[in-house]
BALOVEX-263748 format. One line per field, with one value per residue (C-alpha): residue number from 1; z, x, y. Coordinates in nm, 3 decimals, m for minus. Layout:
% residues N
k <- c(NUM  ...)
z <- c(Z  ...)
x <- c(X  ...)
y <- c(Y  ...)
END
This chain:
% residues 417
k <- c(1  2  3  4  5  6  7  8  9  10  11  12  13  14  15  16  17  18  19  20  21  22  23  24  25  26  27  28  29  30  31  32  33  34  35  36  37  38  39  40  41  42  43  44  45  46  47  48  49  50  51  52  53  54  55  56  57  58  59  60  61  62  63  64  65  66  67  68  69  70  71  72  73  74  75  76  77  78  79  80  81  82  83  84  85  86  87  88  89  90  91  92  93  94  95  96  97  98  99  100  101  102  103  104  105  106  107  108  109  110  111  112  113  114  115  116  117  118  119  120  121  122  123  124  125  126  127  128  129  130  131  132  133  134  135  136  137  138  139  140  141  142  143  144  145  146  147  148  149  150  151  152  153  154  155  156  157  158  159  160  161  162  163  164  165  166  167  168  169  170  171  172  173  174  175  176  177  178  179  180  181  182  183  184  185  186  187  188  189  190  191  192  193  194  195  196  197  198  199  200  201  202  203  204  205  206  207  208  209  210  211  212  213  214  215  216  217  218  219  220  221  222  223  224  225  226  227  228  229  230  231  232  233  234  235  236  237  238  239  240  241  242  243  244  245  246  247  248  249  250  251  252  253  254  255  256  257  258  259  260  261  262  263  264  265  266  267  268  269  270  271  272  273  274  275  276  277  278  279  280  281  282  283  284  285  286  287  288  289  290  291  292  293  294  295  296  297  298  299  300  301  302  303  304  305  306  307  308  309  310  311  312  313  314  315  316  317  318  319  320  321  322  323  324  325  326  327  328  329  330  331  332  333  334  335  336  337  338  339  340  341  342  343  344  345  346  347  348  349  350  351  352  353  354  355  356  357  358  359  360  361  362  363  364  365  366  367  368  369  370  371  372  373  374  375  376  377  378  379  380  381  382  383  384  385  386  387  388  389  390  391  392  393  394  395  396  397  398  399  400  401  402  403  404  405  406  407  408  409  410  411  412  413  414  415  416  417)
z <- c(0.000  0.058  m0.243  m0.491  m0.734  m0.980  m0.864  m0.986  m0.789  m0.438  m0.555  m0.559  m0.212  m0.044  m0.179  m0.057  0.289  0.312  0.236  0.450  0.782  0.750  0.653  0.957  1.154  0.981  1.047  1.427  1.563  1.287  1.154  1.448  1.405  1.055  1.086  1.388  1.191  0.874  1.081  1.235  0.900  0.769  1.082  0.985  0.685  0.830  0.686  0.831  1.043  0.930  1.146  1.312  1.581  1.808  1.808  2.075  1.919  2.030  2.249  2.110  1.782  1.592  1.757  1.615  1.263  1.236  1.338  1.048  0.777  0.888  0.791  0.477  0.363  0.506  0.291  0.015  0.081  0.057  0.396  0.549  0.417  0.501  0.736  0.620  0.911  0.941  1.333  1.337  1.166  1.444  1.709  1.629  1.582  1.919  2.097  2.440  2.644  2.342  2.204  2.348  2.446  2.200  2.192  1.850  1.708  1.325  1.166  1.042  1.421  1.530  1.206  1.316  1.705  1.633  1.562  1.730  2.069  2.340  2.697  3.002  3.369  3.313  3.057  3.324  3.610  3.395  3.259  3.626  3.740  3.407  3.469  3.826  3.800  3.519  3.750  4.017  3.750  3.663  3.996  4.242  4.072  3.771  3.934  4.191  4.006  3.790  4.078  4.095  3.736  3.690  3.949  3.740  3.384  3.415  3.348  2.907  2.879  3.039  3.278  3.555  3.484  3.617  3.712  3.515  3.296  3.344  3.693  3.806  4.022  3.846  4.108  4.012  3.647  3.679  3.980  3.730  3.422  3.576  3.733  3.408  3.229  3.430  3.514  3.100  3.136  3.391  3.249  2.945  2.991  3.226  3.033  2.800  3.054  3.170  2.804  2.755  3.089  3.041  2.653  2.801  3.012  2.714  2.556  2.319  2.278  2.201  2.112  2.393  2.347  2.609  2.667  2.938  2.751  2.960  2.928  2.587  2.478  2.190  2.038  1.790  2.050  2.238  1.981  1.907  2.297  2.369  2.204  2.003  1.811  1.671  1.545  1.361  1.225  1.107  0.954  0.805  0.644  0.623  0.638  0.411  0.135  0.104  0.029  0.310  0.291  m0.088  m0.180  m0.139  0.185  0.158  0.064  0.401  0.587  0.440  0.477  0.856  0.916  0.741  0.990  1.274  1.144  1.147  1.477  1.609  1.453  1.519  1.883  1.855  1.641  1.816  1.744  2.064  1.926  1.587  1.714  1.954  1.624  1.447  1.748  1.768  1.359  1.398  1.671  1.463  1.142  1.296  1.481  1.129  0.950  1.256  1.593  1.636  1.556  1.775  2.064  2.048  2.207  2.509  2.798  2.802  3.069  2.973  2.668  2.875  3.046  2.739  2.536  2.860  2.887  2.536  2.593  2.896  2.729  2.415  2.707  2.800  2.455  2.447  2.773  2.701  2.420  2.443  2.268  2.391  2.750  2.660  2.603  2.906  3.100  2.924  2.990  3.404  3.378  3.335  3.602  3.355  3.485  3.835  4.050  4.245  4.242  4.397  4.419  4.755  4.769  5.022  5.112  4.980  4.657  4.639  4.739  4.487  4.197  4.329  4.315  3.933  3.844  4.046  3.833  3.506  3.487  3.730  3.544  3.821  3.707  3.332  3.347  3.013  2.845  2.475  2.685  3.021  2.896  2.981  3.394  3.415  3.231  3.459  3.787  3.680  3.724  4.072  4.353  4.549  4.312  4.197  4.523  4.560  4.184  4.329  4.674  4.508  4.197  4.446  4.705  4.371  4.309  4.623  4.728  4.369  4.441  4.770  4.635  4.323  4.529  4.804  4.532  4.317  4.089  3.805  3.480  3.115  2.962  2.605  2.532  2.336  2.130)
x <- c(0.000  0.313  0.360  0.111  m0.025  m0.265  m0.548  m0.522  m0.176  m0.394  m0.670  m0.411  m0.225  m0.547  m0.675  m0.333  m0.368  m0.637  m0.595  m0.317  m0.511  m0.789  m0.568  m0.326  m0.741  m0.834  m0.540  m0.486  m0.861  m1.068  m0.881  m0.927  m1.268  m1.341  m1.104  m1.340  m1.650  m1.519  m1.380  m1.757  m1.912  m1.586  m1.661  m2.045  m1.913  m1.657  m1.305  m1.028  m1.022  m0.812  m0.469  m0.442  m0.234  m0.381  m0.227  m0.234  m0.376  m0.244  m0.456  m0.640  m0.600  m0.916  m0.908  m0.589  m0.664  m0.951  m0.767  m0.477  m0.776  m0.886  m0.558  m0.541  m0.919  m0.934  m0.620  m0.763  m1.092  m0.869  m1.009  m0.661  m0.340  m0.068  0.162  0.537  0.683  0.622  0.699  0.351  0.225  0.335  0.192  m0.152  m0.130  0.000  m0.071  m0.031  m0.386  m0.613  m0.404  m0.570  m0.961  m1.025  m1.150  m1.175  m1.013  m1.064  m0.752  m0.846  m1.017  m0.665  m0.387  m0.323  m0.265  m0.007  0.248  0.107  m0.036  m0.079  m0.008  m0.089  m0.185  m0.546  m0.525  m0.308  m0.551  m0.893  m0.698  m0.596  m0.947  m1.074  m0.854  m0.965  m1.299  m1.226  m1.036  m1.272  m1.538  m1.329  m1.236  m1.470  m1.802  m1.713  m1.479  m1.729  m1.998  m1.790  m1.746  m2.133  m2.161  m1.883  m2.059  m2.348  m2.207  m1.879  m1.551  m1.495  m1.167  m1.396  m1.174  m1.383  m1.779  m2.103  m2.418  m2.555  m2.832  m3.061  m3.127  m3.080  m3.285  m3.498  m3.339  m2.976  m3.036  m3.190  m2.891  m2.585  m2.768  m2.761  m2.448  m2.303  m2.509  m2.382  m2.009  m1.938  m2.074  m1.849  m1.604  m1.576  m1.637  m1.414  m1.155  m1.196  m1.203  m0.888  m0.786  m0.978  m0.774  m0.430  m0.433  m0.529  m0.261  m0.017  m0.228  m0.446  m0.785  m0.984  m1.346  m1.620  m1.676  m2.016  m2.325  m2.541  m2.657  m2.890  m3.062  m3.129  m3.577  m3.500  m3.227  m3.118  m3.053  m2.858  m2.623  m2.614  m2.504  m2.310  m1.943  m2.015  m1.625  m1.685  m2.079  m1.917  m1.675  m1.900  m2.104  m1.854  m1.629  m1.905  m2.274  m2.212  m2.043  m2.279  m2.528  m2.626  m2.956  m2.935  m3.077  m3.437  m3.605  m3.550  m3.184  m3.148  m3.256  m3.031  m2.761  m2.807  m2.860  m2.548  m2.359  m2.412  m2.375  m2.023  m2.003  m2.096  m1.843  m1.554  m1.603  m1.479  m1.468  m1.803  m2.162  m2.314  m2.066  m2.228  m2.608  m2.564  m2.485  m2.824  m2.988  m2.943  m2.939  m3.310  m3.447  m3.254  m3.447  m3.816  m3.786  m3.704  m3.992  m4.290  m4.162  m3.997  m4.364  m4.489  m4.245  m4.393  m4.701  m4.549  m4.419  m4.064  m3.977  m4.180  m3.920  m3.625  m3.717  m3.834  m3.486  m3.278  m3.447  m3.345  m3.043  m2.989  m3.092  m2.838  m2.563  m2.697  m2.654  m2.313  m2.163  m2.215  m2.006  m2.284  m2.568  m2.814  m2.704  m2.743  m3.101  m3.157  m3.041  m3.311  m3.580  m3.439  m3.525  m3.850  m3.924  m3.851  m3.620  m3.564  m3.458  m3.200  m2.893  m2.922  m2.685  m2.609  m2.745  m2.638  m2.634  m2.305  m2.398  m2.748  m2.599  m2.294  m2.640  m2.807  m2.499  m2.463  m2.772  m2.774  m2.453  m2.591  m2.863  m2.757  m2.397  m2.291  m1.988  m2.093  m1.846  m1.961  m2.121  m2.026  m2.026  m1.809  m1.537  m1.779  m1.816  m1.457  m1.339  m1.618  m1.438  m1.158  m1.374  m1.536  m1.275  m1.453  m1.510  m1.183  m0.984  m1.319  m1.262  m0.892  m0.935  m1.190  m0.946  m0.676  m0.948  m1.056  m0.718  m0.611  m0.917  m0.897  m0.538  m0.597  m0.878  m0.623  m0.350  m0.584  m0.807  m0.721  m0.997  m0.930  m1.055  m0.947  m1.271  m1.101  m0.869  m1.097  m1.175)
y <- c(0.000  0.241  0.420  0.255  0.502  0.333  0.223  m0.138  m0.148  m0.036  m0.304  m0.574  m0.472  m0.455  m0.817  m0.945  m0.759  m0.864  m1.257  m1.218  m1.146  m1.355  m1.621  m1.582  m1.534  m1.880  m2.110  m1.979  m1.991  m2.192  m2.436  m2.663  m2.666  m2.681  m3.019  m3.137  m3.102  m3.251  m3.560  m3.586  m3.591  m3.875  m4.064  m4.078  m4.258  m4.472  m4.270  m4.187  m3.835  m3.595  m3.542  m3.215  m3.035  m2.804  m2.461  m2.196  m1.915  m1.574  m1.369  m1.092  m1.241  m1.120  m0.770  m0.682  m0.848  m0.635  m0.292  m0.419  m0.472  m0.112  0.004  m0.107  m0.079  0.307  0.419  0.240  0.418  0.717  0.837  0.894  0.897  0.587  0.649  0.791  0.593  0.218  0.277  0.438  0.137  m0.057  0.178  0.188  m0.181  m0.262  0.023  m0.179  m0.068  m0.202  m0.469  m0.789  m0.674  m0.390  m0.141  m0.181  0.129  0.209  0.359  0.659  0.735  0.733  0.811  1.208  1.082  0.815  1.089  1.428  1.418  1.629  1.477  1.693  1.633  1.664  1.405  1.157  1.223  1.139  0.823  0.766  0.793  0.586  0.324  0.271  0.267  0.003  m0.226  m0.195  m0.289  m0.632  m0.671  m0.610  m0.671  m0.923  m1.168  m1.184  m1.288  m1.500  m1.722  m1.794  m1.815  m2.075  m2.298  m2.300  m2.299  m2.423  m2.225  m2.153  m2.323  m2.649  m2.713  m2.637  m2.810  m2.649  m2.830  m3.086  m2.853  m3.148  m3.117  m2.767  m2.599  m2.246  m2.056  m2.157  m2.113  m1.741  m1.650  m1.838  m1.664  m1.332  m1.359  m1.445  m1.145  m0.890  m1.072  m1.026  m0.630  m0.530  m0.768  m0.620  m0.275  m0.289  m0.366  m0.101  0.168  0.057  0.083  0.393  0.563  0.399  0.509  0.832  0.916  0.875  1.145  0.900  0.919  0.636  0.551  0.467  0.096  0.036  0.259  0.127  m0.177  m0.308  0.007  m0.069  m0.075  m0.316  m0.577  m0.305  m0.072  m0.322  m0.336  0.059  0.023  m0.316  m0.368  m0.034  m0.003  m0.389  m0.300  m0.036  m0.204  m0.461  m0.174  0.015  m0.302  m0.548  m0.455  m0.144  m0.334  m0.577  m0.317  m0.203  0.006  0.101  m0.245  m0.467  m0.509  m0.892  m0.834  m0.563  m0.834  m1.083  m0.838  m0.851  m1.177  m1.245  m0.954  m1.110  m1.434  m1.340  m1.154  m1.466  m1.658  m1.398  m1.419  m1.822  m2.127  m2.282  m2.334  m2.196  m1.871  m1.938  m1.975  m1.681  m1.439  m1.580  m1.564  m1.192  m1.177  m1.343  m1.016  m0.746  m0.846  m0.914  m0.598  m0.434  m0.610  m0.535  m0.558  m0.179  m0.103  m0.308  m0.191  0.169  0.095  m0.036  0.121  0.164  m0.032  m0.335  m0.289  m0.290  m0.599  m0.774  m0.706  m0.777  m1.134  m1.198  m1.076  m1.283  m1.602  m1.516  m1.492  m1.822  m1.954  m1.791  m1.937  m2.319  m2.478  m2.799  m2.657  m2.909  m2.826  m2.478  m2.555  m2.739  m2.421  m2.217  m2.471  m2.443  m2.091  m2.213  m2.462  m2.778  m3.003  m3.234  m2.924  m3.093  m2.892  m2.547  m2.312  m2.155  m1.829  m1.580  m1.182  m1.087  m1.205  m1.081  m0.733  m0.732  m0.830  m0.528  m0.323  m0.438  m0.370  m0.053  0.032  m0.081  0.164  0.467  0.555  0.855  0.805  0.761  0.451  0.363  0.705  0.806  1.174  1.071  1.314  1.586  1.470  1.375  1.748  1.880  1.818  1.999  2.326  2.190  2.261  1.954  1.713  1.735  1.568  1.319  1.170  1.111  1.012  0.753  0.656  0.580  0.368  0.167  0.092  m0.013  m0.244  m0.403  m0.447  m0.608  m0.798  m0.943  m1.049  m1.270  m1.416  m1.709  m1.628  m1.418  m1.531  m1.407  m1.427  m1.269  m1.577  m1.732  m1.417)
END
């Protein structure tokens, strides 16, 4: 891409990029599983399976494949210019505090910041702050409920196994499935405030990834609100160049199906990954062809609860690799089953649910607002909320730290991703 001048030149470097990463994507995290399937359909016939070696797949894998296709697709687009210095290439493709979780960050979002940037000491203390209340996020409230939420589901690496789905009680399934719900929320967004606040402090800025979810009236605003830097990438690279809205109804709907087909796929080589994508492809295009409609006539929070149950029972879907155990989960939920394994309920964990949920739809802090720039600027210009934010950055930071260092549970949800 450096240097090429004809247009049929750029069209060949970016087919070649392009082959490139989603080759180095395909062999690391699907080849396994292609080889799987095809050796269940050979074994149907009585062949011989195919011989393949499992290889560890580097971490953050498909985050930073996507940020290189931005690269090359956005100078090709001619919406920013390549960079002169193939150090700068580097640095927005490892740039150290989004490297492994995301956010996903679009090239041309970033190009004029990779070599001009201002640092200063209000941009340190709002990362500072940022950063803290992202820890305390993982730490304090998603670990936490991991815990519960591995005892029911098991851990995703299946080394640790949950309850058997057959006989759980309704009151485990809804406490595991809601642990889990919220665990990945503050998991995630977690992480990328700490990536948001440490890229911060070196004087980057970088997009807001979460905006109150759970908050969301409708699957389509879930997804204008969850994971926000990878549905616009998926827009921008994918939806929009398969026609996006400038073709046929039937072909729009097509068109998204097909979206988040693929987002399902790209967060792991596994069905439930696979069926949790079409599940969510199925709401986005019945709420396009009546059901947004529909949703106007009901009272907004009857439309919060209605998209966070789906929700919760596509996080369901999404936590067990056994589909059919997935599905005896869901039928727990509701009461079907031999209700012999409970989970042990008690007031610590009911109270760190409530603060979750508490935290999920009253932001204070606008943890995850497109507009938390504005409070954290804001305290500069308050002489008392200024020394609060810090006194509480620094109390985040050392209870998370205490809590880290005496717990032996810590789970890396984004391996698999």
């Amino acid at each position: 891409m450096f240097g090429a001048n004809s247009q049929k030149r750029k069209r060949v470097f970016l087919i070649l990029s392009l082959c490139i990463n989603l080759g180095l994507l395909v062999y690391f995290k699907y080849c396994g599983f292609f080889v799987e399937n095809i050796n269940e359909i050979v074994s149907w016939f009585g062949g011989n399976p195919l011989q393949w070696t499992k290889i560890v797949m580097p971490i953050g894998i498909s985050f930073y494949t996507f940020e290189s296709m931005t690269y090359v697709i956005d100078v090709y687009r001619g919406i920013h210019e390549p960079q002169k210095k193939f150090s700068s290439y580097l640095l927005y493709i490892i740039l150290f505090p989004k490297l492994i979780a995301g956010p996903i960050v679009r090239y041309h979002q970033i190009a004029d910041q990779l070599n001009e940037r201002n640092e200063t000491n209000e941009d340190r203390l709002i990362g500072f702050i940022r950063f803290c209340t992202g820890l305390a996020k993982k730490v304090l409230i998603a670990n936490y409920l991991g815990e519960y939420a591995t005892q029911v589901f098991g851990s995703f690496d299946g080394k640790i196994h949950g309850m058997d789905p057959a006989t759980l009680h309704t009151s485990s399934a809804w406490i595991g499935a809601l642990a889990f719900t919220f665990q990945l929320y503050f998991d995630f967004s977690g992480y990328s405030d700490m990536a948001i606040g440490l890229a911060r402090m070196f004087g980057f800025r970088l997009p807001e990834n979460f905006n109150q979810p759970y908050l969301a009236d409708s699957i389509t605003d879930f997804w204008k609100r969850w994971h926000m830097t990878l549905g616009a990438w998926m827009k921008n690279y994918l939806y929009i160049p398969l026609g996006g809205n400038r073709v046929t109804q039937g072909r729009i709907y097509l068109n998204l199906f097909i979206v988040f087909l693929i987002s399902g796929f790209w967060h792991g080589a596994s069905w439930n990954f696979i069926l949790w994508g079409c599940w969510h492809g199925f709401f986005l295009v019945i709420e396009r062809l009546f059901l947004l409609k529909l949703y106007k006539k009901v009272f907004r929070p009857i439309r919060i609860l209605f998209t966070f149950f789906f929700v919760l029972i596509g996080w369901i879907i999404f936590s067990v690799k056994d589909i059919g155990a997935g599905f005896h989960y869901i039928a727990a939920l509701f009461g079907w089953g031999n209700h012999t394994d409970n989970l042990e309920i008690n007031f610590e964990l009911i109270f760190i649910l409530g603060i979750a949920i508490f935290f999920s739809i009253f932001s204070y802090w606008k943890w995850t607002s497109q507009f938390s720039d504005r409070w954290y600027e804001g305290t500069f210009q308050n002489k008392f909320a200024l020394p609060l934010s810090v006194f509480v950055g620094i109390f985040l930071f050392w209870i998370s730290l205490s809590y880290v260092t005496t717990s032996n549970f810590n789970p890396f949800i984004y391996f698999r991703f």
